[in-house]
TITI-586890 format. One record per atom (N, C-alpha, C): atom name; residue number from 1; x, y, z; residue in one letter. Coordinates in nm, 2 decimals, decimal comma, padded with zeros to 4 digits, always signed. Layout:
  lumvo  kolmar      c1      c2      c3  vexdo
     CA     NUM       X       Y       Z      A
...
This chain:
  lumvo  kolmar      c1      c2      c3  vexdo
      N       1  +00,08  -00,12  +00,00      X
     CA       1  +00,00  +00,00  +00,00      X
      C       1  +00,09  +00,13  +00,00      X
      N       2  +00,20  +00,16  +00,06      X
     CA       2  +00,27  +00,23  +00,07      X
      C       2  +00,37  +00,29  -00,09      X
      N       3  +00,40  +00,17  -00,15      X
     CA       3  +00,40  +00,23  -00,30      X
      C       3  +00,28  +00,28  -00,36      X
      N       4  +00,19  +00,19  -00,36      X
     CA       4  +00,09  +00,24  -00,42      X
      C       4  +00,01  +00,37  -00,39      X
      N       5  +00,05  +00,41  -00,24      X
     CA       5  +00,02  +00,53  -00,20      X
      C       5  +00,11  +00,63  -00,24      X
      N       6  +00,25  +00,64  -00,24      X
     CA       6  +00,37  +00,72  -00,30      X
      C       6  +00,34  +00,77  -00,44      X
      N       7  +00,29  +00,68  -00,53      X
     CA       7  +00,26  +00,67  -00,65      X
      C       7  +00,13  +00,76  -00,68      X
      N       8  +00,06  +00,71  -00,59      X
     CA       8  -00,07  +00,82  -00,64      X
      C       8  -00,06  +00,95  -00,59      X
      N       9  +00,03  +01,00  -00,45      X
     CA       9  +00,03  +01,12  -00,45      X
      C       9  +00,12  +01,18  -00,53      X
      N      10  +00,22  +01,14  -00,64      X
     CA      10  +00,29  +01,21  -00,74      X
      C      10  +00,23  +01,21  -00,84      X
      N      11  +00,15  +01,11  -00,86      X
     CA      11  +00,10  +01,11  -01,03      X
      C      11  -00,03  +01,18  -01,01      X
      N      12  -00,10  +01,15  -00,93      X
     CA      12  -00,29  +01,25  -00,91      X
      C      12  -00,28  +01,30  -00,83      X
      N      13  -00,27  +01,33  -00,67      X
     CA      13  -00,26  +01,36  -00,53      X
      C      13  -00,26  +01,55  -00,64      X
      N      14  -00,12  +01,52  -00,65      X
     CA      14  -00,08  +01,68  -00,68      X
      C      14  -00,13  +01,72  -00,80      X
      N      15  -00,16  +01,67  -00,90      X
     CA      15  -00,21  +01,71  -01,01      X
      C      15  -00,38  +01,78  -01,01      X
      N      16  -00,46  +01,65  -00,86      X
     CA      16  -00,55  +01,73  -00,87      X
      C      16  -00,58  +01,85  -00,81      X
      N      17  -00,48  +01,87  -00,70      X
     CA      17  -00,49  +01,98  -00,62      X
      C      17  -00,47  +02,13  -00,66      X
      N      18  -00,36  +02,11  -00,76      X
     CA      18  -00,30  +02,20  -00,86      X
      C      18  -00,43  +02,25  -00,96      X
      N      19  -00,51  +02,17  -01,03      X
     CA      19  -00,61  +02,18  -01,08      X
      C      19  -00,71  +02,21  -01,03      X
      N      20  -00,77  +02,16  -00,90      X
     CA      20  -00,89  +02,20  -00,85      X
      C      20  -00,84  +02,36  -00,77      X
      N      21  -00,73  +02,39  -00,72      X
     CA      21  -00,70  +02,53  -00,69      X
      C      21  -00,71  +02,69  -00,82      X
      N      22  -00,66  +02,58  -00,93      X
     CA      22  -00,65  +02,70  -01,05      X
      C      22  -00,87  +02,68  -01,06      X
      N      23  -00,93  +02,62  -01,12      X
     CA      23  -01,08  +02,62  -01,12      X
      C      23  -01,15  +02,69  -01,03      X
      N      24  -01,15  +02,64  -00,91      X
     CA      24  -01,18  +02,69  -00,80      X
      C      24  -01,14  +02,89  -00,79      X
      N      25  -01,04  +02,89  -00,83      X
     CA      25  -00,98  +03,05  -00,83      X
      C      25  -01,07  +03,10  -00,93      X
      N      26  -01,09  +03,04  -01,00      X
     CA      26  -01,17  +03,13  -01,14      X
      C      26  -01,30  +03,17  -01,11      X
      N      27  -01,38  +03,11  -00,95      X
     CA      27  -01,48  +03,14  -00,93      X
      C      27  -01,53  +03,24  -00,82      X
      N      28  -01,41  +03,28  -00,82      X
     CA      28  -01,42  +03,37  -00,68      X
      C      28  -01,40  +03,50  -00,71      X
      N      29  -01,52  +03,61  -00,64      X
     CA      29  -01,51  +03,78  -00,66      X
      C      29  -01,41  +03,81  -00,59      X
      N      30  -01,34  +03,90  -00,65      X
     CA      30  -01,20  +03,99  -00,69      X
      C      30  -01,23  +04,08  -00,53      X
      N      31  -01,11  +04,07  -00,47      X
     CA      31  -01,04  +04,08  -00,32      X
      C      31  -01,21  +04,05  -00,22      X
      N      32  -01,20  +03,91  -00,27      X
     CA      32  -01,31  +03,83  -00,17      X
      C      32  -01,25  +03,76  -00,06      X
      N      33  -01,34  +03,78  +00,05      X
     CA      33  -01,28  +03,76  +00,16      X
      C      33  -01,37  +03,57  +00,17      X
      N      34  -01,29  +03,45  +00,23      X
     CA      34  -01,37  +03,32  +00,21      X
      C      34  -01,34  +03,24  +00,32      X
      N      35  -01,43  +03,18  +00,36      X
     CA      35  -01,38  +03,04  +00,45      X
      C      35  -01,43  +02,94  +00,37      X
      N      36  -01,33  +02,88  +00,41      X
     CA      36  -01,35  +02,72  +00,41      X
      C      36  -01,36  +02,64  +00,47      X
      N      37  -01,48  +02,53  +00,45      X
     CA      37  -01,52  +02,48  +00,56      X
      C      37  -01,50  +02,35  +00,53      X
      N      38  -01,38  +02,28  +00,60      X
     CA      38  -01,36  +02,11  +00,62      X
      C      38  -01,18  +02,12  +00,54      X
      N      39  -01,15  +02,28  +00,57      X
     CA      39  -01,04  +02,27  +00,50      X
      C      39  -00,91  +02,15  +00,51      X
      N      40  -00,89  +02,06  +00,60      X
     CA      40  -00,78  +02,01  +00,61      X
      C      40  -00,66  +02,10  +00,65      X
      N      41  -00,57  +02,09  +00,52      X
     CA      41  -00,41  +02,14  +00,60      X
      C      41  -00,44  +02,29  +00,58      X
      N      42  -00,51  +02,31  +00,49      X
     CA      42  -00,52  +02,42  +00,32      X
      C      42  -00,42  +02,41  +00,24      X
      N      43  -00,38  +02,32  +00,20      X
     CA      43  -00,28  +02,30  +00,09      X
      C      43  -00,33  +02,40  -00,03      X
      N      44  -00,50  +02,35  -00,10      X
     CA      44  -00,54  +02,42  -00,14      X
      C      44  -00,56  +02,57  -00,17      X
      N      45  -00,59  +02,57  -00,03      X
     CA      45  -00,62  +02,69  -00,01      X
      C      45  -00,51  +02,81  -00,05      X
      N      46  -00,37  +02,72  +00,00      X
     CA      46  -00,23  +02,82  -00,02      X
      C      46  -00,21  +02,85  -00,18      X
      N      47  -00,24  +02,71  -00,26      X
     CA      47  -00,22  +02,75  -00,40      X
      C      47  -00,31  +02,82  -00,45      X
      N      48  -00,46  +02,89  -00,41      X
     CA      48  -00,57  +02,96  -00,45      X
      C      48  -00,50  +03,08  -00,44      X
      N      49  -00,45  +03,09  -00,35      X
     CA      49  -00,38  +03,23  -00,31      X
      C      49  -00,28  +03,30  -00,37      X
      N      50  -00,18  +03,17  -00,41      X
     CA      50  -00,07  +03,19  -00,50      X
      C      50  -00,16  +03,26  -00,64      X
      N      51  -00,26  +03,19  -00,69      X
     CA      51  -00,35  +03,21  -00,80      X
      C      51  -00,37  +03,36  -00,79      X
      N      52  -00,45  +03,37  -00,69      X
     CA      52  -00,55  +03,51  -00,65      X
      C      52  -00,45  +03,54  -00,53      X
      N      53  -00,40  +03,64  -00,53      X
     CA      53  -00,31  +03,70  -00,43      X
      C      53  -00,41  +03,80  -00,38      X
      N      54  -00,51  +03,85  -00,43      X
     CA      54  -00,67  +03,94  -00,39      X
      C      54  -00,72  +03,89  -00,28      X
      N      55  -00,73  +03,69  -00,27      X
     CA      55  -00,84  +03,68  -00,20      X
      C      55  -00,78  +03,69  -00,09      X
      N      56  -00,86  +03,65  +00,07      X
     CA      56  -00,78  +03,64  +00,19      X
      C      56  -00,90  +03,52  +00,23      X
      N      57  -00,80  +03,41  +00,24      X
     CA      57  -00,92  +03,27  +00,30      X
      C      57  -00,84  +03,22  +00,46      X
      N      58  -00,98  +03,22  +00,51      X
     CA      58  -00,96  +03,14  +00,65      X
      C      58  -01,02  +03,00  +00,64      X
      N      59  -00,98  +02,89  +00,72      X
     CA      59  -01,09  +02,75  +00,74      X
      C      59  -01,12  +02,72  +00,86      X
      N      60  -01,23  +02,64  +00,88      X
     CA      60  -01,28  +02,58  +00,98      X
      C      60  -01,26  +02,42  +00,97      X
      N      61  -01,25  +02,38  +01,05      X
     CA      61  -01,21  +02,19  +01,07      X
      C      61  -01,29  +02,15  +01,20      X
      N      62  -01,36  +02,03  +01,18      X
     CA      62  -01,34  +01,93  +01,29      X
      C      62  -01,24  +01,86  +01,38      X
      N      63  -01,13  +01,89  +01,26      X
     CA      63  -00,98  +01,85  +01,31      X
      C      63  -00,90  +01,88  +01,25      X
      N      64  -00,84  +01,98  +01,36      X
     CA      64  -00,70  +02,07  +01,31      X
      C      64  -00,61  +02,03  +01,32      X
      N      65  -00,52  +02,01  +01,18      X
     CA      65  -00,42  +01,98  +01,21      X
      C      65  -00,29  +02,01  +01,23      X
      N      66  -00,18  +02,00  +01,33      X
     CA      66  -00,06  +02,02  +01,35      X
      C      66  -00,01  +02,15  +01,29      X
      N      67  +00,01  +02,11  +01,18      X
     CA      67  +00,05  +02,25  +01,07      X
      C      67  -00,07  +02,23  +00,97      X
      N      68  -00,09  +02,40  +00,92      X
     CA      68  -00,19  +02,40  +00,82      X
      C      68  -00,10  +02,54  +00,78      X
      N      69  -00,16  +02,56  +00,63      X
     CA      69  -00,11  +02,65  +00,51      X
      C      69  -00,15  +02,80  +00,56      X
      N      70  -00,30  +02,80  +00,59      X
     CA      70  -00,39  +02,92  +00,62      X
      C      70  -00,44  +02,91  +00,77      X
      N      71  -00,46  +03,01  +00,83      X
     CA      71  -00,54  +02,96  +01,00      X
      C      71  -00,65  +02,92  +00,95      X
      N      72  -00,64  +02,80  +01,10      X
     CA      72  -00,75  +02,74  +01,08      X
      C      72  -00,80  +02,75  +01,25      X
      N      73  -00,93  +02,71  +01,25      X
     CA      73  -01,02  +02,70  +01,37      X
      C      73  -01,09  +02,58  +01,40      X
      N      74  -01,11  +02,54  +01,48      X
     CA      74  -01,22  +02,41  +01,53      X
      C      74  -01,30  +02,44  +01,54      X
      N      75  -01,46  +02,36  +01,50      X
     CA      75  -01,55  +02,37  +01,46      X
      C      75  -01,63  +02,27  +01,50      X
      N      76  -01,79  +02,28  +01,53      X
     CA      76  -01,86  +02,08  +01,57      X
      C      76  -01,91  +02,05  +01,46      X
      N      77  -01,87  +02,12  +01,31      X
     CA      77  -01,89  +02,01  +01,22      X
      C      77  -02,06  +02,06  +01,20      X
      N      78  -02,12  +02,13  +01,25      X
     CA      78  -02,29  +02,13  +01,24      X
      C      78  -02,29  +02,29  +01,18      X
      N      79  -02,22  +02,36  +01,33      X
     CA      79  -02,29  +02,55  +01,32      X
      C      79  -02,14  +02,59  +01,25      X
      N      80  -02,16  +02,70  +01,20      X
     CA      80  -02,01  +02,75  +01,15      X
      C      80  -01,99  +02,89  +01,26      X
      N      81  -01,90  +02,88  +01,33      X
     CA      81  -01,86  +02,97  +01,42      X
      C      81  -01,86  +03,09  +01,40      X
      N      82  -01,96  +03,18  +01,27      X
     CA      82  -01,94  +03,30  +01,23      X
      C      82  -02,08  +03,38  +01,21      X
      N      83  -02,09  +03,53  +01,22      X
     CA      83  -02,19  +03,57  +01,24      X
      C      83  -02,24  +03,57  +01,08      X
      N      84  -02,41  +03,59  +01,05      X
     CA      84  -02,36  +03,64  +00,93      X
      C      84  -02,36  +03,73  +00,86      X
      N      85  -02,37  +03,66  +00,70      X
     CA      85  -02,26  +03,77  +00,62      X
      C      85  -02,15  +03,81  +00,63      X
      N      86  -02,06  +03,74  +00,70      X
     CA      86  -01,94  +03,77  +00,74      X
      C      86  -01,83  +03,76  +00,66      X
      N      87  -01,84  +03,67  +00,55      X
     CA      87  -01,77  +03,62  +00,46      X
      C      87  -01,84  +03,64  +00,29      X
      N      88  -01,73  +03,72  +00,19      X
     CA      88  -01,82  +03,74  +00,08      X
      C      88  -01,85  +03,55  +00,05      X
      N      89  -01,75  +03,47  +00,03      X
     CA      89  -01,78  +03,34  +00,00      X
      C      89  -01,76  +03,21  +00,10      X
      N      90  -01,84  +03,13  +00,08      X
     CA      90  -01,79  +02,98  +00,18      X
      C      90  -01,80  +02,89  +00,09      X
      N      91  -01,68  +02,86  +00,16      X
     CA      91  -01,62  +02,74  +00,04      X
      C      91  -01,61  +02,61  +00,11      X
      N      92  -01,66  +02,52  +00,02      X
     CA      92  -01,66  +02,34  +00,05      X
      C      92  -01,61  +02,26  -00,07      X
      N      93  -01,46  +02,23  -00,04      X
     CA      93  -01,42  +02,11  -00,15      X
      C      93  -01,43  +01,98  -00,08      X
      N      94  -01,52  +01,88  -00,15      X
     CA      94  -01,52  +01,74  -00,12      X
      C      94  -01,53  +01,71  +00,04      X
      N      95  -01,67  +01,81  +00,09      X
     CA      95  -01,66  +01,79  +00,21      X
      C      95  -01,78  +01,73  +00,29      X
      N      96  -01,89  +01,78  +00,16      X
     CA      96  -02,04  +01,80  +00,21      X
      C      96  -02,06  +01,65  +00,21      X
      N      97  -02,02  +01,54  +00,12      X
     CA      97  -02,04  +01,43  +00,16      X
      C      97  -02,01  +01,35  +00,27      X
      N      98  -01,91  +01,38  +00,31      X
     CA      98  -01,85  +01,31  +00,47      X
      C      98  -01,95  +01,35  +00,61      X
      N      99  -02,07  +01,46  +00,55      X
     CA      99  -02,16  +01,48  +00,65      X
      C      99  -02,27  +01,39  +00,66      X
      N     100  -02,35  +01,35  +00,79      X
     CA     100  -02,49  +01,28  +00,76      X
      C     100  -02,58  +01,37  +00,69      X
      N     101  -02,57  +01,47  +00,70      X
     CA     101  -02,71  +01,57  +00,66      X
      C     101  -02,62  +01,73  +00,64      X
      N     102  -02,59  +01,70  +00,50      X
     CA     102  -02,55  +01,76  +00,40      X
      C     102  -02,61  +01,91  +00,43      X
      N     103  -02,77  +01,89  +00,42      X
     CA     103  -02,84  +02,01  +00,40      X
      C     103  -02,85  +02,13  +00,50      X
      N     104  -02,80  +02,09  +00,64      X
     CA     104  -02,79  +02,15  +00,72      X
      C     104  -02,67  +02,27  +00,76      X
      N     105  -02,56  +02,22  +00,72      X
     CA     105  -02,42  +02,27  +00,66      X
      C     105  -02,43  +02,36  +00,60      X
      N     106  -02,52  +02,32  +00,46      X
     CA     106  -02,54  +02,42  +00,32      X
      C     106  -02,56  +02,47  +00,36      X
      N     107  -02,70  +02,51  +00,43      X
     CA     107  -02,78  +02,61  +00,53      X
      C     107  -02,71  +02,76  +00,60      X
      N     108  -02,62  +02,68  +00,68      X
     CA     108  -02,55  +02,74  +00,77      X
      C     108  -02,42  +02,81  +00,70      X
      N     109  -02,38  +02,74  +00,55      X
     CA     109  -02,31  +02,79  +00,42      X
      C     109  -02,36  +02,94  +00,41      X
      N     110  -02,55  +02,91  +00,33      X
     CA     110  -02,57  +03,00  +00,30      X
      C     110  -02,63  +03,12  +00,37      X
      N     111  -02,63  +03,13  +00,55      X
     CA     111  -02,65  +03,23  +00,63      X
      C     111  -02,52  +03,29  +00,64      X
      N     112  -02,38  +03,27  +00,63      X
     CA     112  -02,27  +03,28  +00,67      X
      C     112  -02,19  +03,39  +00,53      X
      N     113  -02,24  +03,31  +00,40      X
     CA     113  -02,19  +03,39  +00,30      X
      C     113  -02,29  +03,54  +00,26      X
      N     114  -02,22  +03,60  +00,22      X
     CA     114  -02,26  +03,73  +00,18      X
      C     114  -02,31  +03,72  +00,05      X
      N     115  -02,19  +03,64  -00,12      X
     CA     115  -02,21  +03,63  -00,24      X
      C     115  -02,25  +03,53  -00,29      X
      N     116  -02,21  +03,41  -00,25      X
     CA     116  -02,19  +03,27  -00,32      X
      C     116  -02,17  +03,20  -00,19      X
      N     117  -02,21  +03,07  -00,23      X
     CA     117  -02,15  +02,93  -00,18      X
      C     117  -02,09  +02,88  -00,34      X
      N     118  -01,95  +02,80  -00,29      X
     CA     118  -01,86  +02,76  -00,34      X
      C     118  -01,88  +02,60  -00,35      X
      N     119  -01,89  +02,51  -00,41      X
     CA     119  -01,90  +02,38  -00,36      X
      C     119  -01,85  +02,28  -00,48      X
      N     120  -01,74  +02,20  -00,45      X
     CA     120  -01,66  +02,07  -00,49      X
      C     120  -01,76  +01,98  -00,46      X
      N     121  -01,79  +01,90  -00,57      X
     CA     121  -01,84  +01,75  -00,46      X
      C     121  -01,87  +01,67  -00,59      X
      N     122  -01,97  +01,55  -00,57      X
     CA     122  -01,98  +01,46  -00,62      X
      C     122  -02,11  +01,43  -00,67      X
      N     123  -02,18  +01,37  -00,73      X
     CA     123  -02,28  +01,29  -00,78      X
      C     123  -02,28  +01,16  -00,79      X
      N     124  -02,35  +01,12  -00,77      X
     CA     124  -02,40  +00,97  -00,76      X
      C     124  -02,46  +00,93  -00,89      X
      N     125  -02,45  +00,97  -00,97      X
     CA     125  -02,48  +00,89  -01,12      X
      C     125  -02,39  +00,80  -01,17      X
      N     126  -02,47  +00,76  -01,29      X
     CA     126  -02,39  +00,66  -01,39      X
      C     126  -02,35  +00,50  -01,31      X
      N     127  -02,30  +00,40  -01,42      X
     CA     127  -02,30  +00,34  -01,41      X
      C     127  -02,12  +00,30  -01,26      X
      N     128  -02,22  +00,17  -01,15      X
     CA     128  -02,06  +00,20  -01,07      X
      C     128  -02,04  +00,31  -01,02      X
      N     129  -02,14  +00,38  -01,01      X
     CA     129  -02,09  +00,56  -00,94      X
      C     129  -02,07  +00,54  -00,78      X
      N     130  -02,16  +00,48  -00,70      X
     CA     130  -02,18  +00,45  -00,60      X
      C     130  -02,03  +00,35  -00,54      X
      N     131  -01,98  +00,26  -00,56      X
     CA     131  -01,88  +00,18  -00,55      X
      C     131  -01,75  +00,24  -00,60      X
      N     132  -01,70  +00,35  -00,70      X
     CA     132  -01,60  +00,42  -00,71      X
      C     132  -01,57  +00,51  -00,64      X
      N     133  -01,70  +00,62  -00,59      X
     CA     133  -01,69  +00,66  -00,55      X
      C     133  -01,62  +00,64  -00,39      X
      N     134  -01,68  +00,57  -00,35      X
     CA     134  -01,68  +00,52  -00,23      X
      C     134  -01,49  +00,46  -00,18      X
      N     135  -01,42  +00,39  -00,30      X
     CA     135  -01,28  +00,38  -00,32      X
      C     135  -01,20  +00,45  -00,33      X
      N     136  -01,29  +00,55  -00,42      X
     CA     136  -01,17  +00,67  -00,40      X
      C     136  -01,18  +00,79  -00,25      X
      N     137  -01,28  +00,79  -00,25      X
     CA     137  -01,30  +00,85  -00,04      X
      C     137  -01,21  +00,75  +00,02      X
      N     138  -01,21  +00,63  +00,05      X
     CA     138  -01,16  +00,58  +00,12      X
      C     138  -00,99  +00,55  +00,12      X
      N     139  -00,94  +00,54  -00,02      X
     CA     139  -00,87  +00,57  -00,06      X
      C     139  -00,75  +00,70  -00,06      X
      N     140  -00,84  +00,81  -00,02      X
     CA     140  -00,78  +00,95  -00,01      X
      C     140  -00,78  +01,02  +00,14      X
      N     141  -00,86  +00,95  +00,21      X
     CA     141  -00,90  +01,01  +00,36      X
      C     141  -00,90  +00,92  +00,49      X
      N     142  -00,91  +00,77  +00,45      X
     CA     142  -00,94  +00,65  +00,57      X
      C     142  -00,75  +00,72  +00,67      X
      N     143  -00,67  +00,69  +00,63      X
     CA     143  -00,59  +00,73  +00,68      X
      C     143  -00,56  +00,85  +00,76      X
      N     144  -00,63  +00,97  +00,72      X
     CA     144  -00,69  +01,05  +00,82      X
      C     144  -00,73  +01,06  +00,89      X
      N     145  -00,84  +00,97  +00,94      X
     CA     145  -00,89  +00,95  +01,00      X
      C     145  -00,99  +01,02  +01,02      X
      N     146  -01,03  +01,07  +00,90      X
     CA     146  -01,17  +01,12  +00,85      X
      C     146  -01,29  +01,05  +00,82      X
      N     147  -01,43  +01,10  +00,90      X
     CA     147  -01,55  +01,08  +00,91      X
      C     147  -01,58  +00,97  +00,74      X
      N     148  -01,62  +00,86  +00,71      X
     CA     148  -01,63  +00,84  +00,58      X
      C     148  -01,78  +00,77  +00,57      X
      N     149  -01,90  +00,82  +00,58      X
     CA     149  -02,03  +00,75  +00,59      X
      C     149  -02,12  +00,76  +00,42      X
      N     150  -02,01  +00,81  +00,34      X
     CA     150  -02,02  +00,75  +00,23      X
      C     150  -02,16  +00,81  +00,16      X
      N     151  -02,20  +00,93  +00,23      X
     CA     151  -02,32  +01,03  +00,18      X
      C     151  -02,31  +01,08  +00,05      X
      N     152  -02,31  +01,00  -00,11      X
     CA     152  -02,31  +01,07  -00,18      X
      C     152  -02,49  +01,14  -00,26      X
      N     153  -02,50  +01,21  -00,31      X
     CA     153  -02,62  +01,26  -00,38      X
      C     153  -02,60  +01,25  -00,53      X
      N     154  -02,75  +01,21  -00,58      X
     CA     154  -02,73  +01,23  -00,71      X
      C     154  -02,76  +01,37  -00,75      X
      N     155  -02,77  +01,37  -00,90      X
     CA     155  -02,81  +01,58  -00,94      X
      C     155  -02,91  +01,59  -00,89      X
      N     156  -03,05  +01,52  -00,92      X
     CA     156  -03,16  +01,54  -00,85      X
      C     156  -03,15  +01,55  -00,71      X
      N     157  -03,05  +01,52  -00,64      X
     CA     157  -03,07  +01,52  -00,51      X
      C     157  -03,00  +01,65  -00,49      X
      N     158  -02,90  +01,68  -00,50      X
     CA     158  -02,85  +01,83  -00,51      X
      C     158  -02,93  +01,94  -00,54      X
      N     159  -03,00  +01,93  -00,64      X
     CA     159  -03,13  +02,03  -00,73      X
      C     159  -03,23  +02,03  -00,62      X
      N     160  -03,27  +01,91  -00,59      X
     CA     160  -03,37  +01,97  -00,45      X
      C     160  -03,32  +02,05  -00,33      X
      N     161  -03,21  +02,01  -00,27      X
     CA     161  -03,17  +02,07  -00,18      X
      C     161  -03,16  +02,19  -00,21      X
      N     162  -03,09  +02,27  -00,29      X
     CA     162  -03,06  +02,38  -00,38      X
      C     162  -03,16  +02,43  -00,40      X
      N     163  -03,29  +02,40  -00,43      X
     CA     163  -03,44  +02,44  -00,43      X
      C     163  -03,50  +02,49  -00,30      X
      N     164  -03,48  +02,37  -00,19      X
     CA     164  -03,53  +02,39  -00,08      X
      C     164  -03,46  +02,51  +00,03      X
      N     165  -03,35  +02,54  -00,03      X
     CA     165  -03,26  +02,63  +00,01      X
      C     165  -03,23  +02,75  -00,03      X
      N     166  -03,31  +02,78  -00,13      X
     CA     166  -03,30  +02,92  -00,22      X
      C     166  -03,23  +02,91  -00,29      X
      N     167  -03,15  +02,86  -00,33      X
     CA     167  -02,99  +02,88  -00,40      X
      C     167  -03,02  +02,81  -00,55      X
      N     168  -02,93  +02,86  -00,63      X
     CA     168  -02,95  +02,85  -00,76      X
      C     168  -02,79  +02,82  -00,79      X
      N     169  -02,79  +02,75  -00,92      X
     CA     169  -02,61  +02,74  -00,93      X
      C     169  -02,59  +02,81  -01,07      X
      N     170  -02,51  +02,93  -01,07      X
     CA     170  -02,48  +03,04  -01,11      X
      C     170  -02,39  +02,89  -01,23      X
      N     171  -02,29  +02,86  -01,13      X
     CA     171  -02,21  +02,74  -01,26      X
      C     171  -02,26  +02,62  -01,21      X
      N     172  -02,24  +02,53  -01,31      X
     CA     172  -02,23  +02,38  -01,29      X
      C     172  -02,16  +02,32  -01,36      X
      N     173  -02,01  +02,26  -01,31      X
     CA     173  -01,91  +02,21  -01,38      X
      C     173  -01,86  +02,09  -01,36      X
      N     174  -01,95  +02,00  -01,45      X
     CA     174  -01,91  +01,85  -01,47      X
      C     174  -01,79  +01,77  -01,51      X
      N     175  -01,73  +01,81  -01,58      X
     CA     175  -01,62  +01,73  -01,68      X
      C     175  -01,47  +01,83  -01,61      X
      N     176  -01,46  +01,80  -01,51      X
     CA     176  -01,31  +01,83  -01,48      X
      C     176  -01,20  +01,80  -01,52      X
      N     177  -01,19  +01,67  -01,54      X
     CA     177  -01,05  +01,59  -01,59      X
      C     177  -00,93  +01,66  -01,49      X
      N     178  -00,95  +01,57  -01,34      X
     CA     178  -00,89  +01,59  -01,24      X
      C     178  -00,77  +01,43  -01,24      X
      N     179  -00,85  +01,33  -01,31      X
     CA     179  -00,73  +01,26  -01,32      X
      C     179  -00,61  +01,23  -01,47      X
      N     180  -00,58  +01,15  -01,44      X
     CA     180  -00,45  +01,17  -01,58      X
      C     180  -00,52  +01,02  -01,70      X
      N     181  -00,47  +01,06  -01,81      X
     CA     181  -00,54  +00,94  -01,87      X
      C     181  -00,42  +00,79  -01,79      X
      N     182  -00,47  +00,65  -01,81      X
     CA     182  -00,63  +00,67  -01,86      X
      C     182  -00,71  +00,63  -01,75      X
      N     183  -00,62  +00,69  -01,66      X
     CA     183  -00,75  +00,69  -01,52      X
      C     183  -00,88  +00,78  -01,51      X
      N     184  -00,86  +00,86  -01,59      X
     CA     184  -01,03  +00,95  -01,57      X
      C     184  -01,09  +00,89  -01,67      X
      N     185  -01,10  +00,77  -01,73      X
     CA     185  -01,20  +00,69  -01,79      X
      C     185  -01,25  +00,63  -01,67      X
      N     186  -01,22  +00,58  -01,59      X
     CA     186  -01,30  +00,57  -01,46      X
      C     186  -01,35  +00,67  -01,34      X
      N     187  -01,23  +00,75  -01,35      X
     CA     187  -01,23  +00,82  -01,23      X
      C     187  -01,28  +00,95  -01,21      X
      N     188  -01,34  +01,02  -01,33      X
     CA     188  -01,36  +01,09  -01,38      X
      C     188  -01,51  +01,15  -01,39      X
      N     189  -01,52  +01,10  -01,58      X
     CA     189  -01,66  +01,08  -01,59      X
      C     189  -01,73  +01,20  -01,54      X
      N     190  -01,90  +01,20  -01,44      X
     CA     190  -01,93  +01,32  -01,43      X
      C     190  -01,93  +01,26  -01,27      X
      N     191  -01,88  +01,21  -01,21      X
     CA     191  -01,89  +01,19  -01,09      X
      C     191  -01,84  +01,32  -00,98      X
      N     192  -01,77  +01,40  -01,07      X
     CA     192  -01,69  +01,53  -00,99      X
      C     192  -01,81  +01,65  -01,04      X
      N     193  -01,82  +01,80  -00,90      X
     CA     193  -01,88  +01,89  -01,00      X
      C     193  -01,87  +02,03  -00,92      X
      N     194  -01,80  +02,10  -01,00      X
     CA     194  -01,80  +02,25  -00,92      X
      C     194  -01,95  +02,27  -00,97      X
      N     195  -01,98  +02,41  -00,87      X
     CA     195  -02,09  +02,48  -00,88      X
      C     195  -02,07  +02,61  -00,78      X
      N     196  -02,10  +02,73  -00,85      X
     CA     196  -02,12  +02,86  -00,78      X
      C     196  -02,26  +02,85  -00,74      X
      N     197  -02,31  +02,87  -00,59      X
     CA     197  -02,46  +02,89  -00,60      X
      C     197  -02,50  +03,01  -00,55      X
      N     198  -02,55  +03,08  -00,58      X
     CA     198  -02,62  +03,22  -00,52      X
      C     198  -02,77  +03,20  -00,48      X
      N     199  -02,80  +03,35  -00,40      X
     CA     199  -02,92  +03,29  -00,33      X
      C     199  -03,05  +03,33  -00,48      X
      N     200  -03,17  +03,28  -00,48      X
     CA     200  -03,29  +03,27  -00,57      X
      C     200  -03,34  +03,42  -00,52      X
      N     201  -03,33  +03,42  -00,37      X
     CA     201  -03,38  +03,55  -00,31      X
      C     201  -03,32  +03,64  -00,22      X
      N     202  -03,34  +03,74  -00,24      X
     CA     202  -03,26  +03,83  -00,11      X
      C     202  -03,34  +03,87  +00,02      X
């Protein structure tokens, strides 16, 4: 496992981080202030910044770790420790799934943001979606010791929440190509999906 783990953080590990940081930057208003919420180290976060030297991002964690890129804060994972409107944007990469109840987060996303919710995540479509997915979470986080109860949604299930929440998605970006050939013939596909959401109402 240990090769095979060496191996994937040189060949994908960094390729997708490098990629989901340049994407991710292309969605954010010009000297926007952001948190992130489930940030990890902020590896990301640090390369967003290299990108956009405008923005200024903070994160929140369930578990902080040792060293991180950007400050970060502890959090119970439910309320987000901030008043709102506090933040032009809140950001979630690949996080909303590792929650039981996704929709409550968003929620608390979208009391907290001022412009947008930011959100990385997944869909449960297509053929084998459910069981890839689930290898590649486990695969990228078990060792963390990160929450893994394997909450994914399909688009319909996203679209309702998003409905029941006010929010509308300004983007919706399916076709990443986050891995290298010819792994994103599996790994790929539309199982990944940025989305900007703004509110329906003010």
């Amino acid at each position: 496992m240990s090769i095979v783990k060496t191996m994937h953080d040189r060949l994908v590990y960094s390729r997708r981080m490098h990629l989901l940081a340049e994407m991710m930057s292309r969605e954010l208003p010009r000297q926007a202030t952001i948190l992130d919420v489930g940030c990890g180290d902020g590896k990301i976060d640090a390369l967003i910044t290299h990108e956009r030297p405008d923005v200024v991002i903070q994160g929140i964690d369930v578990l902080v770790r040792p060293q991180t890129h950007i400050p970060v804060t502890a959090f119970d994972g439910k309320t987000i420790p901030h008043p709102d409107g506090s933040f032009d944007v809140v950001m979630f990469i690949d996080v909303l799934h590792h929650c039981l109840h996704p929709e409550l987060l968003l929620a608390e996303a979208t009391r907290v943001a001022k412009k947008a919710v930011l959100l990385k995540d997944h869909t449960r479509d297509g053929l084998l979606a459910g069981p890839t997915l689930r290898f590649m979470d486990w695969f990228g986080n078990a060792h963390h010791g990160v929450s893994l109860p394997y909450n994914y949604w399909s688009r319909s299930q996203w679209n309702n929440c998003l409905r029941d929440l006010g929010l509308k998605a300004d983007q919706w970006r399916d076709r990443l190509g986050l891995y290298p050939w010819p792994a994103t013939w599996l790994f790929d596909r539309k199982l990944h999906f940025i989305a900007s959401l703004e509110r329906t109402t003010t």
